[in-house]
VOZA-35114 format. One record per residue (C-alpha): residue in three letters; x, y, z. Coordinates in Angstrom, 3 decimals, padded with zeros to 6 digits. Layout:
N
r = ala; px = X; py = Y; pz = Z
...
END
This chain:
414
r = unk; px = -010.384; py = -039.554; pz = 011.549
r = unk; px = -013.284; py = -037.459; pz = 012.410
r = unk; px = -012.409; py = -034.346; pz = 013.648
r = unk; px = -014.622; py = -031.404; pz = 015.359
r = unk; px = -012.820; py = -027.993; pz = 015.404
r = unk; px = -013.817; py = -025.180; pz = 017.631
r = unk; px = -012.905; py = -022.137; pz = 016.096
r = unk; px = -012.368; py = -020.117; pz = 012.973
r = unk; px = -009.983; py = -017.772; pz = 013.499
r = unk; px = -006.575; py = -017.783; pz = 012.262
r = unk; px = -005.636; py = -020.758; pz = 014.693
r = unk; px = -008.565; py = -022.512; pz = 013.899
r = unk; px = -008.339; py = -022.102; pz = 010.200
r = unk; px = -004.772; py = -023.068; pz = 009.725
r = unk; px = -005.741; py = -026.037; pz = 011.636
r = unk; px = -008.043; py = -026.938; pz = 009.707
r = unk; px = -006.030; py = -026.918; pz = 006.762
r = unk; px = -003.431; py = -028.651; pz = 007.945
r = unk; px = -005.879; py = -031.192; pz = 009.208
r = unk; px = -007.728; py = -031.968; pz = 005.793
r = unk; px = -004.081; py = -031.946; pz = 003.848
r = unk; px = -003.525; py = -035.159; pz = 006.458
r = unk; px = -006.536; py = -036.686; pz = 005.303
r = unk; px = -008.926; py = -035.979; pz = 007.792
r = unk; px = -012.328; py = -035.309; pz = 007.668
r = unk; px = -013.125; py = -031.699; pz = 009.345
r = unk; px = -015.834; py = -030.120; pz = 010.554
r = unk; px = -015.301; py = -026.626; pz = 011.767
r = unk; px = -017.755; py = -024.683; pz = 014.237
r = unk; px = -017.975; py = -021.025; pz = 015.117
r = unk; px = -020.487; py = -018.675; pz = 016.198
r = unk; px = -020.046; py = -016.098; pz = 014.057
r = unk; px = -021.140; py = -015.676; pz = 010.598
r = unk; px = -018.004; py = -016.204; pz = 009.009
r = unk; px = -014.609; py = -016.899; pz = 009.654
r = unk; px = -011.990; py = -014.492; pz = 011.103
r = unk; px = -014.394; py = -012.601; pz = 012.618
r = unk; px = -013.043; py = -011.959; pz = 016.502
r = unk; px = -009.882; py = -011.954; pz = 017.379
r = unk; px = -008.103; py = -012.208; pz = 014.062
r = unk; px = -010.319; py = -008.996; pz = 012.733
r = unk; px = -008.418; py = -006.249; pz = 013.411
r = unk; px = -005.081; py = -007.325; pz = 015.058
r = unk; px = -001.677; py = -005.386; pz = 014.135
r = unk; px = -001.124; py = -007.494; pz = 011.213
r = unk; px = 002.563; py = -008.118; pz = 011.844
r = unk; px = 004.154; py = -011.646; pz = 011.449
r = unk; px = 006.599; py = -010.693; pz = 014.186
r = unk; px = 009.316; py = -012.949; pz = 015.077
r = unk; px = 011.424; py = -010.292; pz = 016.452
r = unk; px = 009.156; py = -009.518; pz = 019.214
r = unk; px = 008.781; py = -012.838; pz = 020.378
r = unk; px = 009.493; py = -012.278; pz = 024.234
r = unk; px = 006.688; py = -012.820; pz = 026.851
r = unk; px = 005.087; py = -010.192; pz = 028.718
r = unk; px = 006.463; py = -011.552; pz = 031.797
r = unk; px = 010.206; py = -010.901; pz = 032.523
r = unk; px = 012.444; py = -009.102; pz = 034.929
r = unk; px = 012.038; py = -005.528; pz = 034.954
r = unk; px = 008.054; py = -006.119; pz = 034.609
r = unk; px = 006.779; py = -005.513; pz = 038.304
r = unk; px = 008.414; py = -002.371; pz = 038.549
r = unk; px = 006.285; py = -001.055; pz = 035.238
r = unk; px = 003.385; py = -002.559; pz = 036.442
r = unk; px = 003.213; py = -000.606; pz = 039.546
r = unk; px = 004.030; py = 002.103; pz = 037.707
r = unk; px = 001.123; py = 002.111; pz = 035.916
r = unk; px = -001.514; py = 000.853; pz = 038.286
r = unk; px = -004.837; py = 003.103; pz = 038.103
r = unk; px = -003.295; py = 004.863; pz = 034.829
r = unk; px = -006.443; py = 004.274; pz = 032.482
r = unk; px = -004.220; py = 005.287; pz = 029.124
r = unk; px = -001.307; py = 002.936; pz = 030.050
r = unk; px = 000.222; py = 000.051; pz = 027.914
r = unk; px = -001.017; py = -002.497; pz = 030.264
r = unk; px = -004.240; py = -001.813; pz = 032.307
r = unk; px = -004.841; py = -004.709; pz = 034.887
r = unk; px = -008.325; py = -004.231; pz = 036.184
r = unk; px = -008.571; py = -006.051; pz = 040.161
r = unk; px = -011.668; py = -007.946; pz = 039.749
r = unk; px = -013.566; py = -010.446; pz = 041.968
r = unk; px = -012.573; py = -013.527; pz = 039.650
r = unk; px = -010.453; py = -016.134; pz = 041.252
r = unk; px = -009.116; py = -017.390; pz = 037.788
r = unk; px = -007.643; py = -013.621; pz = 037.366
r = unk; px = -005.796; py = -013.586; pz = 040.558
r = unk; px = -004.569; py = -017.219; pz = 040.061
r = unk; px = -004.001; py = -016.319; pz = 036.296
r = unk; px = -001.723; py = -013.331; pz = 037.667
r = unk; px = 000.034; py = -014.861; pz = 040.314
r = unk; px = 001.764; py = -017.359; pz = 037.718
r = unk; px = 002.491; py = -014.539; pz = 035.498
r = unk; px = 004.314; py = -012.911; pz = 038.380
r = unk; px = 006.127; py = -016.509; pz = 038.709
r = unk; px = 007.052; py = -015.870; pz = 034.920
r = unk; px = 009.014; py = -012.481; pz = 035.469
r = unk; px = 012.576; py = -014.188; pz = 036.223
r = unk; px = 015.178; py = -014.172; pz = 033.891
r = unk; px = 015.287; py = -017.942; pz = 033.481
r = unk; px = 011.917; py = -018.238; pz = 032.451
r = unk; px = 012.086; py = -015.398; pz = 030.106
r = unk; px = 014.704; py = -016.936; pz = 028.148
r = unk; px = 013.011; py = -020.446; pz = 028.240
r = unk; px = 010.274; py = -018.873; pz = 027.074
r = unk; px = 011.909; py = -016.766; pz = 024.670
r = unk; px = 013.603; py = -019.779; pz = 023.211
r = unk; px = 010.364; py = -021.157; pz = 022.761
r = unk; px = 008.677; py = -018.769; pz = 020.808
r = unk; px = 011.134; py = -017.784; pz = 018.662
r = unk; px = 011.443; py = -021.375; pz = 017.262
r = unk; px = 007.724; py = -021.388; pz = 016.891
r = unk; px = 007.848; py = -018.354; pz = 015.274
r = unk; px = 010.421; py = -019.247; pz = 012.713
r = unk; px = 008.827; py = -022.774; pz = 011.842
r = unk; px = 005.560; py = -020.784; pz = 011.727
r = unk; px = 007.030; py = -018.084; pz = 009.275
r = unk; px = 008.462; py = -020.683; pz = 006.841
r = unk; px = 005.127; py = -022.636; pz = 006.998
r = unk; px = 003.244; py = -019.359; pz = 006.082
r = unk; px = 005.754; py = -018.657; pz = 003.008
r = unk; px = 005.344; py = -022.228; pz = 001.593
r = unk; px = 001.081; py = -021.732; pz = 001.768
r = unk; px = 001.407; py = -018.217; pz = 000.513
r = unk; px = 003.385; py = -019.854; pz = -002.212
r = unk; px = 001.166; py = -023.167; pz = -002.904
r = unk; px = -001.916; py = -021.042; pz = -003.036
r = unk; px = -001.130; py = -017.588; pz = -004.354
r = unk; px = -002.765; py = -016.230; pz = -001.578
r = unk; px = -002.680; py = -012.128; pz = -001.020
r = unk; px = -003.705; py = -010.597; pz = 001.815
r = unk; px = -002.364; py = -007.775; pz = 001.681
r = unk; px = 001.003; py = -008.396; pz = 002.884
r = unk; px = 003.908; py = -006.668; pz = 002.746
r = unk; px = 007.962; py = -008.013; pz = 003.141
r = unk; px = 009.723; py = -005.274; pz = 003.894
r = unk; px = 010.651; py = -006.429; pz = 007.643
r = unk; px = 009.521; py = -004.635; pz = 011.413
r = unk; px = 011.189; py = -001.640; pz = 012.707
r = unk; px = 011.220; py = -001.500; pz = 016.531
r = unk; px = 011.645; py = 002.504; pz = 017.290
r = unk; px = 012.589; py = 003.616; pz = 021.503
r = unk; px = 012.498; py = 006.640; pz = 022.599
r = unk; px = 014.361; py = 005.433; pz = 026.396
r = unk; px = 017.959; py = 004.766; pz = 025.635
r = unk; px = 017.629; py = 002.211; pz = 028.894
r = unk; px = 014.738; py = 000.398; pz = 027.137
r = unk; px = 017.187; py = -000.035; pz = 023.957
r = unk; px = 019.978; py = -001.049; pz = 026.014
r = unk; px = 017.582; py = -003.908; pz = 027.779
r = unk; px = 016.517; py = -005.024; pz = 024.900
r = unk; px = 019.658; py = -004.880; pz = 022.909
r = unk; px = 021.070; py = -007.694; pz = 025.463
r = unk; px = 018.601; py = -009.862; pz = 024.150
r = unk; px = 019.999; py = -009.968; pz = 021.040
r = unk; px = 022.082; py = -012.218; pz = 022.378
r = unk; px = 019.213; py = -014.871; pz = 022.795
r = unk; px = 018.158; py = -014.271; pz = 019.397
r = unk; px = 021.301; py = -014.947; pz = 017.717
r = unk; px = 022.003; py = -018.055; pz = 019.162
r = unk; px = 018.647; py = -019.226; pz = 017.650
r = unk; px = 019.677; py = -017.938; pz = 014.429
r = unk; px = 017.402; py = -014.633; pz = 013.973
r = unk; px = 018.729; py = -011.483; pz = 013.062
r = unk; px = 017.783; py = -008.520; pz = 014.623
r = unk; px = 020.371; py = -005.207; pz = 013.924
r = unk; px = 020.513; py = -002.640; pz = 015.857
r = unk; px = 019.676; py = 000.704; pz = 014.417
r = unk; px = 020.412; py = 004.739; pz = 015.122
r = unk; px = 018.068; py = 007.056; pz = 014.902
r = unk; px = 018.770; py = 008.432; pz = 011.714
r = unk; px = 019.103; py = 004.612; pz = 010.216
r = unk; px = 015.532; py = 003.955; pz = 011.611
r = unk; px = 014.410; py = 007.307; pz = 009.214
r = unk; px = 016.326; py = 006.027; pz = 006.760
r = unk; px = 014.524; py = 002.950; pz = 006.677
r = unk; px = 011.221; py = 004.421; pz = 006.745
r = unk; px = 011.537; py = 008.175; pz = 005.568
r = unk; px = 008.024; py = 008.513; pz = 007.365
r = unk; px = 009.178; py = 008.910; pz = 010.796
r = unk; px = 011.120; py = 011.753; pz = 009.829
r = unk; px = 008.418; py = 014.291; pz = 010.960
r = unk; px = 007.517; py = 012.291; pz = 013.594
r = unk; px = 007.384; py = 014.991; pz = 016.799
r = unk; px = 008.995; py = 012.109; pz = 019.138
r = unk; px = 012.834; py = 011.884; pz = 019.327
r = unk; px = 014.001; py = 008.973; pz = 018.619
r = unk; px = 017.008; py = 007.223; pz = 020.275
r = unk; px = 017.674; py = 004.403; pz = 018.047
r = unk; px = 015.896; py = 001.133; pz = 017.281
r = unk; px = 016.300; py = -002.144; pz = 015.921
r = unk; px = 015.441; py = -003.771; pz = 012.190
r = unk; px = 014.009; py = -007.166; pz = 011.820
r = unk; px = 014.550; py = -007.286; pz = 007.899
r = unk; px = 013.142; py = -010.651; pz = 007.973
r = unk; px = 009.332; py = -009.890; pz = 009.562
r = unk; px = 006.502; py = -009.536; pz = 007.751
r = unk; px = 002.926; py = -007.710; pz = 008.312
r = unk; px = -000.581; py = -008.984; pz = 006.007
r = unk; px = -004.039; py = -008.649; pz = 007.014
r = unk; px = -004.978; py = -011.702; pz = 009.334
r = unk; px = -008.431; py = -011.602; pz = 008.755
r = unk; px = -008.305; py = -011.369; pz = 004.440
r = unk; px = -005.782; py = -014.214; pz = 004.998
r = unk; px = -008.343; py = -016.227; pz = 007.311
r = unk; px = -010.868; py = -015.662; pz = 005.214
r = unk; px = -009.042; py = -017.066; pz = 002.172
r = unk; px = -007.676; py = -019.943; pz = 003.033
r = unk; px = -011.331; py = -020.716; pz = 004.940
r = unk; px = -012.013; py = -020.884; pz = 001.243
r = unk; px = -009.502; py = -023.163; pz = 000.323
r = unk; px = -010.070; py = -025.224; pz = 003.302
r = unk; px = -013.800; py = -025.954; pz = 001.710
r = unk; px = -011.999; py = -026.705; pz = -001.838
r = unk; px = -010.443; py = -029.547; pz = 000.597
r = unk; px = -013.331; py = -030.988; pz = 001.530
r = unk; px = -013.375; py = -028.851; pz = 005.129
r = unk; px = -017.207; py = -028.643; pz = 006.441
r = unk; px = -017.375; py = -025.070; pz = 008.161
r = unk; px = -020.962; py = -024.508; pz = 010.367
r = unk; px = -020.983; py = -020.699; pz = 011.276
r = unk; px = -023.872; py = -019.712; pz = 013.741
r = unk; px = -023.246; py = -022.746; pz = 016.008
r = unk; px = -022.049; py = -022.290; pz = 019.835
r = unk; px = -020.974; py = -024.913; pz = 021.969
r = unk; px = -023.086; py = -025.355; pz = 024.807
r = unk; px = -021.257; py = -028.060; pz = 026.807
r = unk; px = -018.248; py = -031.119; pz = 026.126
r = unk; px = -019.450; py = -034.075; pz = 027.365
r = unk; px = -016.841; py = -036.103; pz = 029.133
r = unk; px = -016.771; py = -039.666; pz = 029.745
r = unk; px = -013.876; py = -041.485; pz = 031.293
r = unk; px = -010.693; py = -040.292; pz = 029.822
r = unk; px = -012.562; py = -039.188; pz = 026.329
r = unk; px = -014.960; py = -036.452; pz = 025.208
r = unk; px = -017.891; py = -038.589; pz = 023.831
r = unk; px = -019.622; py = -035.363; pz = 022.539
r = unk; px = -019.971; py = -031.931; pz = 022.316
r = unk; px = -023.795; py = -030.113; pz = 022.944
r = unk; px = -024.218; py = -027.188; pz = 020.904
r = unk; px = -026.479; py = -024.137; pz = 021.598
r = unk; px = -028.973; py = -025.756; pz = 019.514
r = unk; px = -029.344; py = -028.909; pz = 021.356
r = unk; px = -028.100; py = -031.480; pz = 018.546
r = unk; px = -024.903; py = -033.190; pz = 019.916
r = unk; px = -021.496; py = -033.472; pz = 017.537
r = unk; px = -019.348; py = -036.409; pz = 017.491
r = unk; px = -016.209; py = -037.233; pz = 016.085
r = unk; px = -012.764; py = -039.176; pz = 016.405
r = unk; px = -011.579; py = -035.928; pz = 018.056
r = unk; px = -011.839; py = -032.657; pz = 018.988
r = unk; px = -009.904; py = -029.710; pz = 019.059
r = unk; px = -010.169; py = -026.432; pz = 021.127
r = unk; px = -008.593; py = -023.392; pz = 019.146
r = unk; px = -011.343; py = -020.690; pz = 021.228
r = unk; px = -008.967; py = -018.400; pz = 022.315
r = unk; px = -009.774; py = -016.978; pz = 025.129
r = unk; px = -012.869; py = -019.158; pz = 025.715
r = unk; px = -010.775; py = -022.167; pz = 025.800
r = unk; px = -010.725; py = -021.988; pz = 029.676
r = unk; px = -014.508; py = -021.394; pz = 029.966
r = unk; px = -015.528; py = -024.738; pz = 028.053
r = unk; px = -013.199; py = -026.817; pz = 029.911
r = unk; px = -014.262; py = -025.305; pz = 033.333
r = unk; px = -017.308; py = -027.521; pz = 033.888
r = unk; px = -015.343; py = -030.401; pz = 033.402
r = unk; px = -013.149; py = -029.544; pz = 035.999
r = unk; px = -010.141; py = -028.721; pz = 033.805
r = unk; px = -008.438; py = -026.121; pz = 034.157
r = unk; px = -005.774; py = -023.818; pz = 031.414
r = unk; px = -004.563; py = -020.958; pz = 032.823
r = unk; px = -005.825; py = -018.717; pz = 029.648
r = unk; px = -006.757; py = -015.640; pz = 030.666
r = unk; px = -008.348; py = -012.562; pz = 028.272
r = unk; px = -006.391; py = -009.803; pz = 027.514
r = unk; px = -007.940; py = -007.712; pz = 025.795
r = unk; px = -006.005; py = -005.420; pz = 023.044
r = unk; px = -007.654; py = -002.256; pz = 020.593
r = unk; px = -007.073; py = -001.247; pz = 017.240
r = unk; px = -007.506; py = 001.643; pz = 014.694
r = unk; px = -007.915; py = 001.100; pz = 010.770
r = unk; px = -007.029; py = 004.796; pz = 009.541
r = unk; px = -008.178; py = 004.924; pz = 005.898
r = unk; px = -005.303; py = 006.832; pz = 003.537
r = unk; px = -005.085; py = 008.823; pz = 001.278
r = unk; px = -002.506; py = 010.244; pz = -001.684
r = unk; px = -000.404; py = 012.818; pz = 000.002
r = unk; px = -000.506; py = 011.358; pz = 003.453
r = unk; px = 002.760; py = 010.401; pz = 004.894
r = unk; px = 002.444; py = 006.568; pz = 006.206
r = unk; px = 005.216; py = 004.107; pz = 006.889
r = unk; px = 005.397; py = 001.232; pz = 004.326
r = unk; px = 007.457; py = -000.885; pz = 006.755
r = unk; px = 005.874; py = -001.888; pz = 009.974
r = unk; px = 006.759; py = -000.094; pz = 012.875
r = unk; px = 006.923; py = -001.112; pz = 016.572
r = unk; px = 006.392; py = 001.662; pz = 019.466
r = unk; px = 008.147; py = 000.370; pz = 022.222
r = unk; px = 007.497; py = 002.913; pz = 024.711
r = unk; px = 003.399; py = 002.540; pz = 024.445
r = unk; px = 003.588; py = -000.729; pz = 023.198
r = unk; px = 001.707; py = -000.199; pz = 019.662
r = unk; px = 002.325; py = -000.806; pz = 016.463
r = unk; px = 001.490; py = 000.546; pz = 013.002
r = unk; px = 001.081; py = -001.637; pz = 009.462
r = unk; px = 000.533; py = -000.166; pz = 006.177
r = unk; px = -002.348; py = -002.933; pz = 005.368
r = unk; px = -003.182; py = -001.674; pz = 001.217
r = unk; px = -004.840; py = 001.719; pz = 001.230
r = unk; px = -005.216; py = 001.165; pz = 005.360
r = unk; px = -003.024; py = 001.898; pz = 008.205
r = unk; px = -003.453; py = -000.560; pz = 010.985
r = unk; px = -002.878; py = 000.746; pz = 014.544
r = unk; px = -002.965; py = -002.086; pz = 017.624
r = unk; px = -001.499; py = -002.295; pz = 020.956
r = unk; px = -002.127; py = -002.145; pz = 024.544
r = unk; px = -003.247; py = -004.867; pz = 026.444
r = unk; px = -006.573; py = -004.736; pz = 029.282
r = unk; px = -007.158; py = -007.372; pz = 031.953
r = unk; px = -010.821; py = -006.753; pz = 032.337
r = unk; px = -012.546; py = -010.098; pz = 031.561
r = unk; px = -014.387; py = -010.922; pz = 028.830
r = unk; px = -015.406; py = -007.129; pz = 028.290
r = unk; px = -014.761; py = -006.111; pz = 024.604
r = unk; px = -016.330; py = -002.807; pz = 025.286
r = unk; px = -014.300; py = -000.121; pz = 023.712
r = unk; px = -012.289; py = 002.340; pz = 026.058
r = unk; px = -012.707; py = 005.498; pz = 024.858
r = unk; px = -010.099; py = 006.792; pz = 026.844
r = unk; px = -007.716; py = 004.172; pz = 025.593
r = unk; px = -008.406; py = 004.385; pz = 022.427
r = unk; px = -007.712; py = 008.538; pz = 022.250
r = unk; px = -004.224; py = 007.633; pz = 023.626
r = unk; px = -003.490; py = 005.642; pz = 020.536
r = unk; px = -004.762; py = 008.241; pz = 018.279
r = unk; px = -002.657; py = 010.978; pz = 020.539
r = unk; px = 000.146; py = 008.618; pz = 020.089
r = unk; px = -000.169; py = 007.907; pz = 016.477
r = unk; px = -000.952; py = 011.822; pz = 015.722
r = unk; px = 002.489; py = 012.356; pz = 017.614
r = unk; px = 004.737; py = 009.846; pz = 015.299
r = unk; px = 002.640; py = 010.423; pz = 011.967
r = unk; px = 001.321; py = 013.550; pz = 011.292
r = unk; px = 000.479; py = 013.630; pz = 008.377
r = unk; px = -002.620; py = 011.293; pz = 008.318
r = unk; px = -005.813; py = 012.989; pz = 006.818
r = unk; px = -007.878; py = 009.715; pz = 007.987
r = unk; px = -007.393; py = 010.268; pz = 011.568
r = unk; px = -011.310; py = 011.319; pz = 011.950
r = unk; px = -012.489; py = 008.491; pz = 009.760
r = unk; px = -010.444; py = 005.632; pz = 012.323
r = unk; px = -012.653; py = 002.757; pz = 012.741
r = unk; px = -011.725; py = 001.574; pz = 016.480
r = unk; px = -012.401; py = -002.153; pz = 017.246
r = unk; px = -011.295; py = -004.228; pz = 020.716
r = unk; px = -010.709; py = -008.368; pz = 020.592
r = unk; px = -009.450; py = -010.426; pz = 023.704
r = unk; px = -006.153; py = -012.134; pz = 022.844
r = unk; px = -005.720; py = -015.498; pz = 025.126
r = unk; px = -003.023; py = -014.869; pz = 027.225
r = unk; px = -000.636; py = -017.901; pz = 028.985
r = unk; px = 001.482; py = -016.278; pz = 031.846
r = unk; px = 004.721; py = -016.972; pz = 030.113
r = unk; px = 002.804; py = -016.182; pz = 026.407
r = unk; px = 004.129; py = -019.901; pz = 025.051
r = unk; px = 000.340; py = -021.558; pz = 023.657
r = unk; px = -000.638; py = -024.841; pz = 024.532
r = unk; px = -000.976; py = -027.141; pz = 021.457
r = unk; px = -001.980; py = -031.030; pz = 021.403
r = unk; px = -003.080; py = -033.103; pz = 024.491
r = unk; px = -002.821; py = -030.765; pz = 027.260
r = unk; px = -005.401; py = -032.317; pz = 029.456
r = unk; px = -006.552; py = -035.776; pz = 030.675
r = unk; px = -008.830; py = -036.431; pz = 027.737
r = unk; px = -006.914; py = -038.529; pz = 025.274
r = unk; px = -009.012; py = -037.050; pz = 022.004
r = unk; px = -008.925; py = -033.736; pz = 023.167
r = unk; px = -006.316; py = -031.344; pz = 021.314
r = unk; px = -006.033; py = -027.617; pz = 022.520
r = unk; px = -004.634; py = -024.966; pz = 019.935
r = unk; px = -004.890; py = -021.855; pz = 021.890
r = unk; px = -003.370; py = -019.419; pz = 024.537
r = unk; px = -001.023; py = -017.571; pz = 021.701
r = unk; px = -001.525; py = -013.899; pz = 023.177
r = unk; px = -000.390; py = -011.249; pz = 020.562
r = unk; px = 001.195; py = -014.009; pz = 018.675
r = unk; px = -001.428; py = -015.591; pz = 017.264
r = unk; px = -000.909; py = -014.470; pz = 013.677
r = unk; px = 003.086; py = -014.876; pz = 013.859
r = unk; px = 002.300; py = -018.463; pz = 014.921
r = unk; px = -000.723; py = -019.684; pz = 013.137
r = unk; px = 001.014; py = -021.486; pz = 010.311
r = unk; px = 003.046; py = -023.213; pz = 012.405
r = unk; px = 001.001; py = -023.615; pz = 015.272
r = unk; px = -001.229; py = -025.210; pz = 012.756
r = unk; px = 000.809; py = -027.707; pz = 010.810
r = unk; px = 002.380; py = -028.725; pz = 014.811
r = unk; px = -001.399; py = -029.961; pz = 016.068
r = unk; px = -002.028; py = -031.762; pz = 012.511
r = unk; px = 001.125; py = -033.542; pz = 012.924
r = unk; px = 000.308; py = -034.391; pz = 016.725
r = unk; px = -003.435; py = -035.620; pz = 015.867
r = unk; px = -001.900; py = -037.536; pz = 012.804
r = unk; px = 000.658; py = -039.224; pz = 015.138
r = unk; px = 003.551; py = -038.189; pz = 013.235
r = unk; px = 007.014; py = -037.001; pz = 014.184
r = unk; px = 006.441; py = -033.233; pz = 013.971
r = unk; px = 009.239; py = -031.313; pz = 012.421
r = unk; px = 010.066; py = -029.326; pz = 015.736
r = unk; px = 009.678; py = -029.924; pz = 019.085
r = unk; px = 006.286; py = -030.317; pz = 020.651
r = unk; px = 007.363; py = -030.330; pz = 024.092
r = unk; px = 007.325; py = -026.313; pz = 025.100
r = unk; px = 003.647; py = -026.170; pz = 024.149
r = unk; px = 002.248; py = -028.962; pz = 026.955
END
């Protein structure tokens, strides 16, 4: 078949491969200049099955409150007069039982681990390098309650077959020497030896190479003005220039901008922008930097030694589609970051960067024919997951396009 795929990023890309290795003929638009180049720039770089569990769960209301008006907090929900942010939030409040948090759980996880494998077999096939590192995640707390809470759901991991173990504080130094000068106490933690942490956007970029090998068409510079809709199909899609793309099918991975093209045809995905920052902190010899990637719980960030870079990410901003940088925000994750690992001479040279990660209200994407149009395909709404679950993400829409029995369960993602 013909197929038109919107967006380059690591969803897109992956798609795209997985696409052409089925025999299709893609074309690939994005409006940037090149591929990778929003939300898979500068993300946290870890491949993190171990943190697979949505945003929305139990205890969650309480913290939110909590941190209402607080502009430095982990999660900064900005009240805006947008009725797709109010509907958006009141299904993520739906989300925070315990039911759904293990359903959803469940559901990543299993994505996550298909994706994972997926990602080991291209590395493999194509000797890629991107800078990644397989040395596992190290989730650090600083609240023995938050360890405890989390330590129960260890439980749901285990019966899906991932490891996680849980950890002292002196095993977490042990396992990366570099928090030992870190000036905030730990508790205890626990080791995903199993994770992994690469640069998404050298690994984007790559395979966007071998995807052209393939035979993949890639049209940077292009922005979809409107998807035409006839009947139960999409008969076309205008772009910015005015020409008009056909093809057999068509397939959404736009992040956050999913919900925005499907809007004037009266569809709606509740996607919603949440916005995340970064630091790159250049380094240097003598600096002390953690080699294995570490997970903040307590401000929600995490740190991954990305070749002579440290990569810094967390926090999440409900703000629309505002990628302005916070200053304020982004001091707190250089305070925070100063605090664990002080020995960083690069901390002056950090180059600070904001992308909007498409958030579901349970954080399970949507992938394959989510809405009425029968040759529409949607490969988005993946949160902070998007790199853990490109692979398999990927490989699942190829499969569903191709009408073939995919190798897990499609169901969870429609």
């Amino acid at each position: 078949m013909r197929i038109a795929l919107f967006g380059a990023g690591v969803i897109g890309v992956t798609t795209a491969w997985y696409l052409a290795e089925a025999g299709h003929e893609v074309t690939v638009f994005d409006r940037q200049p090149a591929a990778g180049q929003e939300t898979s720039f500068a993300n946290g770089g870890q491949l993190s099955v171990s943190h697979a569990e949505p945003w929305a769960g139990p205890h969650v209301p309480r913290q939110l409150l909590a941190w209402l008006g607080d502009e430095a907090s982990p999660l900064l929900w900005r009240f805006r007069a947008d009725p797709d942010q109010w509907r958006w939030g009141l299904r993520f409040l739906a989300q925070c039982t315990a039911h759904h948090a293990r359903q959803n759980t469940a559901s990543l996880v299993r994505l996550g681990l298909y994706s994972r494998s997926r990602l080991q077999m291209l590395r493999q096939q194509l000797s890629l390098d991107y800078d990644q590192l397989e040395r596992g995640i190290l989730h650090v707390f600083t609240s023995e309650r938050e360890l405890a809470r989390v330590a129960v759901q260890n439980v749901t991991y285990e019966a899906l077959g991932y490891e996680r173990q849980l950890k002292t504080a002196a095993e977490c130094i042990a396992i990366e020497p570099a928090l030992q000068e870190s000036a905030v106490p730990l508790v205890g933690g626990f080791f995903a030896p199993e994770d992994e942490s690469g640069d998404a956007c050298k690994f984007t970029m790559l395979l966007a190479q071998h995807c052209v090998d393939k035979g993949v068409v890639f049209r940077y510079g292009w922005h979809v003005n409107m998807l035409r809709g006839e009947g139960d199909v999409i008969s076309g899609v205008k772009m910015n220039n005015g020409e008009v793309h056909c093809a057999d099918a068509y397939v959404l991975a736009t992040g956050s901008y999913t919900r925005q093209l499907l809007k004037p045809l009266g569809v709606y995905v509740p996607i919603y922008p949440a916005k995340g920052y970064s630091l790159t902190i250049p380094l240097a010899a003598g600096d002390l930097a953690p080699t294995v990637s570490i997970t903040d719980d307590a401000h929600k960030i995490v740190a991954s030694r990305l070749g002579n870079r440290l990569r810094v990410a967390g926090t999440a901003e409900f703000n629309g589609y505002d990628t302005s940088l916070n200053p304020l925000r982004c001091a707190a994750i250089a305070q925070r970051i100063r605090e664990v690992f002080p020995r960083l001479s690069g901390m002056d040279q950090a180059v600070a960067w904001a992308g909007l990660r498409p958030a579901t209200p349970g954080n399970v994407p949507l992938i394959g024919l989510v809405t009425r149009y029968r040759n529409l395909y949607l490969n988005s709404g993946h949160g902070t997951l998007g790199w853990t679950l490109a692979c398999g993400s990927g490989k699942l829409l190829a499969d569903l396009v191709s009408a073939r029995p995919a190798e897990i369960d499609a169901t969870p993602y429609q």
